[in-house]
PDB file as gemmi writes it, atoms N, CA and C in Angstrom:
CRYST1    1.000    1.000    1.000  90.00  90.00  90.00 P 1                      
ATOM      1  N   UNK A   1       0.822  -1.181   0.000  1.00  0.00           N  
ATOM      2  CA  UNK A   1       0.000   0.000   0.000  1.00  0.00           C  
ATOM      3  C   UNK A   1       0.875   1.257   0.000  1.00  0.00           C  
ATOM      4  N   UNK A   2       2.053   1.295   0.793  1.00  0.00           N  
ATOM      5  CA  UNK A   2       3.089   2.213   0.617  1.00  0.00           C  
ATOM      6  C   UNK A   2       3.758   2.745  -0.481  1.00  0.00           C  
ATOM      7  N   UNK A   3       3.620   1.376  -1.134  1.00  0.00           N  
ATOM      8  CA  UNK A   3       4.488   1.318  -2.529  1.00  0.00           C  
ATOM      9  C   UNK A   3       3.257   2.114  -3.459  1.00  0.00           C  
ATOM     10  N   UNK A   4       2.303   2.033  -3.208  1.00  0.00           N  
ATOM     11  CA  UNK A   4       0.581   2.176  -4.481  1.00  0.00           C  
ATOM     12  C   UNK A   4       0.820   3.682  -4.218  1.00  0.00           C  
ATOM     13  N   UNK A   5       0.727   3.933  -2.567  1.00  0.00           N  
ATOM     14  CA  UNK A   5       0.913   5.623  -2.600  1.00  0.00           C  
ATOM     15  C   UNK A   5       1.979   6.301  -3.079  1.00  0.00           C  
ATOM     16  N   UNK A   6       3.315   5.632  -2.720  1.00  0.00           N  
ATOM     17  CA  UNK A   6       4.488   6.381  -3.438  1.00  0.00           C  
ATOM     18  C   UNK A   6       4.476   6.787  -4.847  1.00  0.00           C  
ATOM     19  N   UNK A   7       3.909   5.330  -5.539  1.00  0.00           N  
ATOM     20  CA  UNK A   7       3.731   5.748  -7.103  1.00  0.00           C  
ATOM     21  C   UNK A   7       2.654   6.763  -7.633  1.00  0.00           C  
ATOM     22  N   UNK A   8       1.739   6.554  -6.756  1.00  0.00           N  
ATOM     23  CA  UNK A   8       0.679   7.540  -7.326  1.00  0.00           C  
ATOM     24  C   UNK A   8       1.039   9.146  -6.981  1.00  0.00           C  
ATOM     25  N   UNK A   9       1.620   8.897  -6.057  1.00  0.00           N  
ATOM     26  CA  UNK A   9       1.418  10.610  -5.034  1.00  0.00           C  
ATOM     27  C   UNK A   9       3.042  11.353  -5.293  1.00  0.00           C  
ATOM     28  N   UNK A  10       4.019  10.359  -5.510  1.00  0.00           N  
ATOM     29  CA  UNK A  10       5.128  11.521  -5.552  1.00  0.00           C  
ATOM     30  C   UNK A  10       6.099  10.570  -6.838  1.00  0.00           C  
ATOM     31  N   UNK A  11       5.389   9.579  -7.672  1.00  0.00           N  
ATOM     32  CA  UNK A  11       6.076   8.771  -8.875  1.00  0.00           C  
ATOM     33  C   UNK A  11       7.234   8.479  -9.074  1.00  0.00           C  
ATOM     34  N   UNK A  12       7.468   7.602  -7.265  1.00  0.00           N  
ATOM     35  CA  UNK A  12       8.989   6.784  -7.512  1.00  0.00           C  
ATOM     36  C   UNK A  12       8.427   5.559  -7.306  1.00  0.00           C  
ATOM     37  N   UNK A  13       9.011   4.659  -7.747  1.00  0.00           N  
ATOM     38  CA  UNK A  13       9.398   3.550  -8.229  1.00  0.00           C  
ATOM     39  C   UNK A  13      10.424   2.898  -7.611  1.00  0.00           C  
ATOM     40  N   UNK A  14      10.188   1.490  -7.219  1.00  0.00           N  
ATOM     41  CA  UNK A  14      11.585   0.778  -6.484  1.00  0.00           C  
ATOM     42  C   UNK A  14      12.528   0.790  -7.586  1.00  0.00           C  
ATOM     43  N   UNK A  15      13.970   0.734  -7.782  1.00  0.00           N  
ATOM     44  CA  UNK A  15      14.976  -0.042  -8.526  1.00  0.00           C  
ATOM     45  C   UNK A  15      14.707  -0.687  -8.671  1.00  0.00           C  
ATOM     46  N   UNK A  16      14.311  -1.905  -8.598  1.00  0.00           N  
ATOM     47  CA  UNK A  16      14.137  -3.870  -8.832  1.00  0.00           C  
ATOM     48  C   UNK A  16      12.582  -3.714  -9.624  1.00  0.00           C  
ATOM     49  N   UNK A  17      11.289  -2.866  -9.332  1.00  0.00           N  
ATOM     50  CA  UNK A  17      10.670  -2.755 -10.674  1.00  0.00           C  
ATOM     51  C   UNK A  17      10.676  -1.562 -11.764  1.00  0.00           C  
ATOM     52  N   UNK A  18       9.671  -2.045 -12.499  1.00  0.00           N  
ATOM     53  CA  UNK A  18       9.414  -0.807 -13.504  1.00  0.00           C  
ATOM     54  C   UNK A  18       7.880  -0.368 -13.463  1.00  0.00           C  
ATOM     55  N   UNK A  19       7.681   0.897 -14.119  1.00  0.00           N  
ATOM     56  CA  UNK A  19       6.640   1.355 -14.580  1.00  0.00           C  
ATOM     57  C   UNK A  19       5.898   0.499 -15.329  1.00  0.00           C  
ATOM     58  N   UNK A  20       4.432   0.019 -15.927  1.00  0.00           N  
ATOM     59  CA  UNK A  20       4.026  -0.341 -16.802  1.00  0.00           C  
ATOM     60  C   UNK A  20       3.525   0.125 -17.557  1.00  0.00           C  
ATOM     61  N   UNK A  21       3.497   1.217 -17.597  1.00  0.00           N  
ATOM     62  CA  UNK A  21       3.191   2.206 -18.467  1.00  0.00           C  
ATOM     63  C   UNK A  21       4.793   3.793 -18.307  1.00  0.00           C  
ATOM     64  N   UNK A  22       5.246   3.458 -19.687  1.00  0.00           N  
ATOM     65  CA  UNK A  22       6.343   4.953 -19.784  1.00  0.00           C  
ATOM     66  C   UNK A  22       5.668   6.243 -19.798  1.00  0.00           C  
ATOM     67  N   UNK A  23       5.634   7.157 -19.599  1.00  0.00           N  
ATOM     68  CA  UNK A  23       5.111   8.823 -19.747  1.00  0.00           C  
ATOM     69  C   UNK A  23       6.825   9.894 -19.864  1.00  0.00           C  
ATOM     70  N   UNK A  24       6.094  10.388 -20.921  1.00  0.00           N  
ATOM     71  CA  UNK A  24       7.456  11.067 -21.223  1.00  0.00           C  
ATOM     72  C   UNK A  24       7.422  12.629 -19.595  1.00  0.00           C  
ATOM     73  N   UNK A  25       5.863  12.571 -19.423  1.00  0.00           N  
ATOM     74  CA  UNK A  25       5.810  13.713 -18.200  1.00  0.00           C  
ATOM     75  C   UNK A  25       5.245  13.341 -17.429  1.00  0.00           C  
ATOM     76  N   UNK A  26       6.524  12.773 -16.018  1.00  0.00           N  
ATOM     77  CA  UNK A  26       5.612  12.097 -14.746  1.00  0.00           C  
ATOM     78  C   UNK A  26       4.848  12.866 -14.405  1.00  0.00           C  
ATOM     79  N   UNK A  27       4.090  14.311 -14.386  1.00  0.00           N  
ATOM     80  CA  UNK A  27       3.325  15.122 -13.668  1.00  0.00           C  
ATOM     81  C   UNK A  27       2.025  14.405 -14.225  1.00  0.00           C  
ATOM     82  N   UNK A  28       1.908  14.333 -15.235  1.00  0.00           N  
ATOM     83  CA  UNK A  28       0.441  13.516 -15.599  1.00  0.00           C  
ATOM     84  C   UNK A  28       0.638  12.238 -16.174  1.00  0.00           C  
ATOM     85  N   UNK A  29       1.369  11.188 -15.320  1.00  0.00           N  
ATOM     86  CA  UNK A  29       1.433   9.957 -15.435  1.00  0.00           C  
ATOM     87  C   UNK A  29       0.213   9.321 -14.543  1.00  0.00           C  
ATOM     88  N   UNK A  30      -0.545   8.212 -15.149  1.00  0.00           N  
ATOM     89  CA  UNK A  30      -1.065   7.414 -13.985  1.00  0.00           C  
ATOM     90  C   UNK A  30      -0.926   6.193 -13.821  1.00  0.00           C  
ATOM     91  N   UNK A  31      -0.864   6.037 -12.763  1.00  0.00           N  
ATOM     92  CA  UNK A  31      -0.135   4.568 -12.223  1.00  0.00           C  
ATOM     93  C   UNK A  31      -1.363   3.557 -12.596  1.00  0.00           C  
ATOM     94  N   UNK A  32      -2.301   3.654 -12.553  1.00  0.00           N  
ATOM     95  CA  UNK A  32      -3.344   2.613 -12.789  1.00  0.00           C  
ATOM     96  C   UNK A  32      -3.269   1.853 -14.005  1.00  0.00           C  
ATOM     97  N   UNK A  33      -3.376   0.340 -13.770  1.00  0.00           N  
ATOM     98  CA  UNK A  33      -3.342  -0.686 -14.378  1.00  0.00           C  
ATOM     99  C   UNK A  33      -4.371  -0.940 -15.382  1.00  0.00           C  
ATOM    100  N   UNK A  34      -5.802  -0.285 -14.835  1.00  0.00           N  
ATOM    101  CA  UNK A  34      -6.739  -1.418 -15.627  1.00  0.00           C  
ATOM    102  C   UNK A  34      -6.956  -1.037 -16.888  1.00  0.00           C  
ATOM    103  N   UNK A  35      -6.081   0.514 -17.462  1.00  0.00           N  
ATOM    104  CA  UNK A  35      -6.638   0.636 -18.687  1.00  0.00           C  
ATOM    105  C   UNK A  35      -5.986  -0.176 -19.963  1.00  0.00           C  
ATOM    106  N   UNK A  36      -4.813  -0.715 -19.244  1.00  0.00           N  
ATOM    107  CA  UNK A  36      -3.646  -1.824 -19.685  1.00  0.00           C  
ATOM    108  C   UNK A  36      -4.463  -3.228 -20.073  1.00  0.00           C  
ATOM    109  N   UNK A  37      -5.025  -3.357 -18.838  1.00  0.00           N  
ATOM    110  CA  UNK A  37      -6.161  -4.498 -18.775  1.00  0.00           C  
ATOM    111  C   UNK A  37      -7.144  -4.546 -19.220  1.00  0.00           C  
ATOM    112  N   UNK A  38      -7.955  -3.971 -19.912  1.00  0.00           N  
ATOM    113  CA  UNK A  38      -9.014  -4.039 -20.410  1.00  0.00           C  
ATOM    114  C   UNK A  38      -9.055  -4.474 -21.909  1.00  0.00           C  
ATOM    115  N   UNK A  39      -9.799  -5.078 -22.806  1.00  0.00           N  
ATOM    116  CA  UNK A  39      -9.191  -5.408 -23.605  1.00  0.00           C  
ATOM    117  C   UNK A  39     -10.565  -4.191 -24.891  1.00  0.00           C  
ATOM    118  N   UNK A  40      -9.980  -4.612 -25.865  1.00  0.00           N  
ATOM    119  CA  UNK A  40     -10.647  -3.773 -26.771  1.00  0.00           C  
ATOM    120  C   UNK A  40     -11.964  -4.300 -26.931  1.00  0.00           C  
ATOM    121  N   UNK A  41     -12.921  -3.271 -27.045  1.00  0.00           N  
ATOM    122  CA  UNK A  41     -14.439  -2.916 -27.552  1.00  0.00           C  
ATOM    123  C   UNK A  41     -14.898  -3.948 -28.788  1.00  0.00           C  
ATOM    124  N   UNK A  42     -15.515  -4.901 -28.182  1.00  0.00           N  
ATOM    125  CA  UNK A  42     -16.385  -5.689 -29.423  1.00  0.00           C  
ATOM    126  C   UNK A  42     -17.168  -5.278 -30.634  1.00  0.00           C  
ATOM    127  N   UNK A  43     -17.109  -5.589 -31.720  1.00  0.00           N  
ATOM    128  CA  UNK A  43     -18.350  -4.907 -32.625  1.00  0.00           C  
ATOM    129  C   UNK A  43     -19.534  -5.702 -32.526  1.00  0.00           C  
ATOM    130  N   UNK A  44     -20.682  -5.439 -31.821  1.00  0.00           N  
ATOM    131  CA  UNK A  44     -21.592  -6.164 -31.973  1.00  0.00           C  
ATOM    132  C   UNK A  44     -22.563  -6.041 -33.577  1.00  0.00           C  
ATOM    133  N   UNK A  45     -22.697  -6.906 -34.257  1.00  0.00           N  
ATOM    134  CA  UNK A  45     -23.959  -7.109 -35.202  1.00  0.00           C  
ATOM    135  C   UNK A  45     -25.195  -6.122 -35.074  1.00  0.00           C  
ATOM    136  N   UNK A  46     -25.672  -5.432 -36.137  1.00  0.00           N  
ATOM    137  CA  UNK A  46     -26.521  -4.845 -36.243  1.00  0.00           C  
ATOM    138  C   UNK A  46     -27.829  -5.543 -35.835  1.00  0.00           C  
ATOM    139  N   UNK A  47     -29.277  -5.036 -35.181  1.00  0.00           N  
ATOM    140  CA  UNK A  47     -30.068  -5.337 -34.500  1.00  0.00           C  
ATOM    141  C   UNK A  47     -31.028  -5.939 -35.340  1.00  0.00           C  
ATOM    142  N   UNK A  48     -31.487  -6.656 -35.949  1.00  0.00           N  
ATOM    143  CA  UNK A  48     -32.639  -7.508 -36.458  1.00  0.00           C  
ATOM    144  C   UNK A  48     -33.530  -6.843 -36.080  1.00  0.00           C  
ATOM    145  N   UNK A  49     -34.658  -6.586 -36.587  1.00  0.00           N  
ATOM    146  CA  UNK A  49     -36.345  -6.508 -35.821  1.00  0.00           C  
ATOM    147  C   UNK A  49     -36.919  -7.714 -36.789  1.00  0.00           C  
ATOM    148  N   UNK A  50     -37.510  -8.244 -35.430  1.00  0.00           N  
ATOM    149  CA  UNK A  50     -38.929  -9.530 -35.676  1.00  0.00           C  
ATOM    150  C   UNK A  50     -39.976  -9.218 -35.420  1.00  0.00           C  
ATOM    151  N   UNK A  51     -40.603  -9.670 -37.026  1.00  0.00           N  
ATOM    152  CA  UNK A  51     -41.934  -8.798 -37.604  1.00  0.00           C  
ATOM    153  C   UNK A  51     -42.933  -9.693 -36.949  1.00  0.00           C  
ATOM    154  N   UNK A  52     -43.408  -9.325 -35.478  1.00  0.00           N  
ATOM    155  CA  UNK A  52     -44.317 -10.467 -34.869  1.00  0.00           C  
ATOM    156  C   UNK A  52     -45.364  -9.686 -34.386  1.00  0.00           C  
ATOM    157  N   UNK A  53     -46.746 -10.400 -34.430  1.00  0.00           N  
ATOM    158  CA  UNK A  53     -47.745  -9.788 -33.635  1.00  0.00           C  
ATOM    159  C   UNK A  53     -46.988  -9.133 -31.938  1.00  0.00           C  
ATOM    160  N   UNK A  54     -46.693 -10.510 -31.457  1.00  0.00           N  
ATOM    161  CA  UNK A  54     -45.984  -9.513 -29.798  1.00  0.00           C  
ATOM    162  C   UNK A  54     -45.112  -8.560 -30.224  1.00  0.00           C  
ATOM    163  N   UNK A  55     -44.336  -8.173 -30.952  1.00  0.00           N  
ATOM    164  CA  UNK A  55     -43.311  -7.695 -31.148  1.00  0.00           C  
ATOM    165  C   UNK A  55     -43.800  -6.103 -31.782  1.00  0.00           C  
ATOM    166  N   UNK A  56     -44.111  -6.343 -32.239  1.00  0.00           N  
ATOM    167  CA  UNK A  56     -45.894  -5.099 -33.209  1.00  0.00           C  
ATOM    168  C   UNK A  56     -45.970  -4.510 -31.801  1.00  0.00           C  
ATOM    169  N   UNK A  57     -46.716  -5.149 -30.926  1.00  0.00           N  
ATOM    170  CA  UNK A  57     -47.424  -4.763 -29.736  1.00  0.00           C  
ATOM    171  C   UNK A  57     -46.534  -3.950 -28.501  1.00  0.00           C  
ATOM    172  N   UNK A  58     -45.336  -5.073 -28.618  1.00  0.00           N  
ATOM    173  CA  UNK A  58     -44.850  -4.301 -27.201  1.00  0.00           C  
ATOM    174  C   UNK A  58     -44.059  -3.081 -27.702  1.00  0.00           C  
ATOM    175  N   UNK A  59     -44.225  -2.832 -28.923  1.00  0.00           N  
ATOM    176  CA  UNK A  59     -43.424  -1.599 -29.575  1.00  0.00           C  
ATOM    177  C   UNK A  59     -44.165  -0.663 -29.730  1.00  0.00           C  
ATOM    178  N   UNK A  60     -45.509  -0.191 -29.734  1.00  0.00           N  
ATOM    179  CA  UNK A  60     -46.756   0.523 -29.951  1.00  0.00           C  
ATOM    180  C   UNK A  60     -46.973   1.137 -28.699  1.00  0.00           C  
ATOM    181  N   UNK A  61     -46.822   2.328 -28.042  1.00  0.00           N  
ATOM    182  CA  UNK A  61     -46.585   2.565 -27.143  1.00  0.00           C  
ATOM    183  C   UNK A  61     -48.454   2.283 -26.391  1.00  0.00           C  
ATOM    184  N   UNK A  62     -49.740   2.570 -27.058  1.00  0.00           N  
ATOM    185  CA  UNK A  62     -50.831   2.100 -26.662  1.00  0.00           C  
ATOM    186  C   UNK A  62     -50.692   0.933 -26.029  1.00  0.00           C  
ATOM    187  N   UNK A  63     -50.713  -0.378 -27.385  1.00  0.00           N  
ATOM    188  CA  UNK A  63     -50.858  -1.370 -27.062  1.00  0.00           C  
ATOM    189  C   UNK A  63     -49.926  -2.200 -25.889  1.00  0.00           C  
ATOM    190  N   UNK A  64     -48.671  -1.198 -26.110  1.00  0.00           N  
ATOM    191  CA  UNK A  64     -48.059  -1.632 -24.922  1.00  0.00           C  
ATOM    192  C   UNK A  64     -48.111  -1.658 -23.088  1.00  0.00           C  
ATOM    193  N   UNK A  65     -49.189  -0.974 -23.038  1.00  0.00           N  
ATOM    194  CA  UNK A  65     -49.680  -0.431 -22.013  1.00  0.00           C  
ATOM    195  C   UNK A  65     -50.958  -1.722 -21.726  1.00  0.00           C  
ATOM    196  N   UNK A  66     -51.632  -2.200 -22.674  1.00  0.00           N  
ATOM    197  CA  UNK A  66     -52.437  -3.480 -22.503  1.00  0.00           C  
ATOM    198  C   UNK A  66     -51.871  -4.594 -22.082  1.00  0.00           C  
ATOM    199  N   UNK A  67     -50.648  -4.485 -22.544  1.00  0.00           N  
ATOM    200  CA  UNK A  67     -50.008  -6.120 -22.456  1.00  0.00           C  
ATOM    201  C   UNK A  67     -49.322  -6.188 -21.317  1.00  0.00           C  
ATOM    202  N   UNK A  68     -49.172  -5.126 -20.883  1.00  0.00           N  
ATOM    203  CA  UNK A  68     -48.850  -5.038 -19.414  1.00  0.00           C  
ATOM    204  C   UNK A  68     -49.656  -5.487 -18.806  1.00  0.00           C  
ATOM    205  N   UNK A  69     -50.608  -5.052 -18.554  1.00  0.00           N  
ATOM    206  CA  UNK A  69     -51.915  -4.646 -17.770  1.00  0.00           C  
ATOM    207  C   UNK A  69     -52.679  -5.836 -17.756  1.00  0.00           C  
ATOM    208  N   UNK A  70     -52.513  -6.732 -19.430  1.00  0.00           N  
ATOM    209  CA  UNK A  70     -53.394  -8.175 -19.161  1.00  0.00           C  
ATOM    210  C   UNK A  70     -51.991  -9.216 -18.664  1.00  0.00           C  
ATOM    211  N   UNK A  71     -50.635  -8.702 -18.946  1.00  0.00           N  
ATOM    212  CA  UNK A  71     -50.186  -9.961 -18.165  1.00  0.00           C  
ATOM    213  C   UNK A  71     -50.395  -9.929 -16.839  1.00  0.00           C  
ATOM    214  N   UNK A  72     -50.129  -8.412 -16.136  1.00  0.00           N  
ATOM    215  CA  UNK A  72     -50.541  -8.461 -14.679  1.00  0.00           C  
ATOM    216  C   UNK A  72     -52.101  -9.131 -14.380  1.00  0.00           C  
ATOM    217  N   UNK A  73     -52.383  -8.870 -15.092  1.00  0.00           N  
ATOM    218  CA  UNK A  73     -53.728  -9.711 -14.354  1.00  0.00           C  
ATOM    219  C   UNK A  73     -54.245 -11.078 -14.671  1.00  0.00           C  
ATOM    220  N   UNK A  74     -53.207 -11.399 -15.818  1.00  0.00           N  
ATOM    221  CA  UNK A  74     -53.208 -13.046 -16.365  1.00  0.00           C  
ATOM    222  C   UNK A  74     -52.219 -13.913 -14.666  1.00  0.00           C  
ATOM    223  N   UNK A  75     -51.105 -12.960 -13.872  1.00  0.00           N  
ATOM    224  CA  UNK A  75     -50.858 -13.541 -12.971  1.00  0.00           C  
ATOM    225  C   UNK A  75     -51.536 -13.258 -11.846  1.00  0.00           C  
ATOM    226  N   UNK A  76     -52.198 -12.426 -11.761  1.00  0.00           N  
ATOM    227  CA  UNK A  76     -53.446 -12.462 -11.067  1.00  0.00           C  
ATOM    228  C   UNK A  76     -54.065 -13.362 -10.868  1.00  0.00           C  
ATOM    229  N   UNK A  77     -54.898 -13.604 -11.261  1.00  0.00           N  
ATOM    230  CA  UNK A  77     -55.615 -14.665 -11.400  1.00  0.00           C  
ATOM    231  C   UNK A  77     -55.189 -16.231 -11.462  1.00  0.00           C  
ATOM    232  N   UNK A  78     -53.995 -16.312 -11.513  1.00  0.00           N  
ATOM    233  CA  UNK A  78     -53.199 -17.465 -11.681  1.00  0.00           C  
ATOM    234  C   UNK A  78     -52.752 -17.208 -10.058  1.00  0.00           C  
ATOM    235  N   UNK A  79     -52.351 -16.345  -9.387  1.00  0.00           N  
ATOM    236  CA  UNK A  79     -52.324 -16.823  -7.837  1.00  0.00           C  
ATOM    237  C   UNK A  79     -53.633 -16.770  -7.037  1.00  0.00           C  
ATOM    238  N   UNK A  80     -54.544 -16.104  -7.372  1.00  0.00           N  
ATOM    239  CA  UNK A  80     -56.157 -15.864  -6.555  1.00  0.00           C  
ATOM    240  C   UNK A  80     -56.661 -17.139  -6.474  1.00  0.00           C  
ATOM    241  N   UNK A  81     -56.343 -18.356  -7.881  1.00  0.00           N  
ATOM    242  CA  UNK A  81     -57.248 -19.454  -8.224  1.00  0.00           C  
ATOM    243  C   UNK A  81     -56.484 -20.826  -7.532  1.00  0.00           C  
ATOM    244  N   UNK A  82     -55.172 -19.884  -7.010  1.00  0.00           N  
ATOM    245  CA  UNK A  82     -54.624 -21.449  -6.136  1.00  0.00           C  
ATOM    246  C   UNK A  82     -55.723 -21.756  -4.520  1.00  0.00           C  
ATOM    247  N   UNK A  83     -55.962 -23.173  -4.409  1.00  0.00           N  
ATOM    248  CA  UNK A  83     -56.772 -23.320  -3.476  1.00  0.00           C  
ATOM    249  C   UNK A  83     -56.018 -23.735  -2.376  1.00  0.00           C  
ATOM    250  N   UNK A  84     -55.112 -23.590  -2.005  1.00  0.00           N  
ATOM    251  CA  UNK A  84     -54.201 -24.395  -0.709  1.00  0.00           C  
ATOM    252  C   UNK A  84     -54.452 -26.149  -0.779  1.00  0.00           C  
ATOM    253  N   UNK A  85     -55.221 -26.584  -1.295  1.00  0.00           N  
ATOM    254  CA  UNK A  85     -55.355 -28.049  -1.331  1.00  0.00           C  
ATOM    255  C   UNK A  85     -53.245 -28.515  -1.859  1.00  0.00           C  
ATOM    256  N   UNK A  86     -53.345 -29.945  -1.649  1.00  0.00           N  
ATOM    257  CA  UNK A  86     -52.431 -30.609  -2.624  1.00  0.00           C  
ATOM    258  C   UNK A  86     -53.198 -30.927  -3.753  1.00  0.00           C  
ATOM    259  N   UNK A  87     -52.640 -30.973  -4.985  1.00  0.00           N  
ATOM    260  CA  UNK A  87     -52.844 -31.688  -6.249  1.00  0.00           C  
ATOM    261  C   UNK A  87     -52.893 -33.197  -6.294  1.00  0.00           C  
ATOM    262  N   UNK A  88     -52.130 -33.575  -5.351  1.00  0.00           N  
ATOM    263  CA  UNK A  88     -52.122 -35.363  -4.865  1.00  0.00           C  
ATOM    264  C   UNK A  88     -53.278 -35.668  -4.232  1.00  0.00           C  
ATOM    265  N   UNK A  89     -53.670 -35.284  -3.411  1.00  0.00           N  
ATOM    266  CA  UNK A  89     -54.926 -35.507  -2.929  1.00  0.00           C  
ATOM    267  C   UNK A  89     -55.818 -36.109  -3.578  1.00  0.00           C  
TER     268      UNK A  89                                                      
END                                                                             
């Protein structure tokens, strides 16, 4: 931790390592690793749209407001209609 502050706060360095990153001007050098580490930005594939009735719907800002509204109450009704019985019974 001594060593993390030395490098960051006044940019010495033991003899026995090195920098991993060179800067020709230690005043705006930064000691941090992860931009070393990170690896480069994927190109993802352009986005498809699927020409579907749901797909129509949940994109329609109206109709999208229904399909909310009947799934909430499609699970509605799917917990109101449980009877506490077992099914084995």
């Amino acid at each position: 931790m001594v060593r993390a502050l030395a490098a960051s706060q006044l940019n010495l360095v033991p003899v026995s390592q090195a920098a991993i990153m060179e800067v020709d001007d230690p005043a705006r050098s930064d000691v941090s690793v992860f931009p070393s580490l990170e690896p480069t930005p994927i190109r993802l594939p352009e986005l498809q749209l699927v020409e579907s009735r749901l797909a129509r719907w949940a994109r329609d800002d109206g109709s999208r407001l229904w399909l909310i509204v009947s799934g909430s109450l499609m699970v509605f009704i799917g917990l109101m209609s449980w009877n506490g019985r077992d099914a084995t019974a």
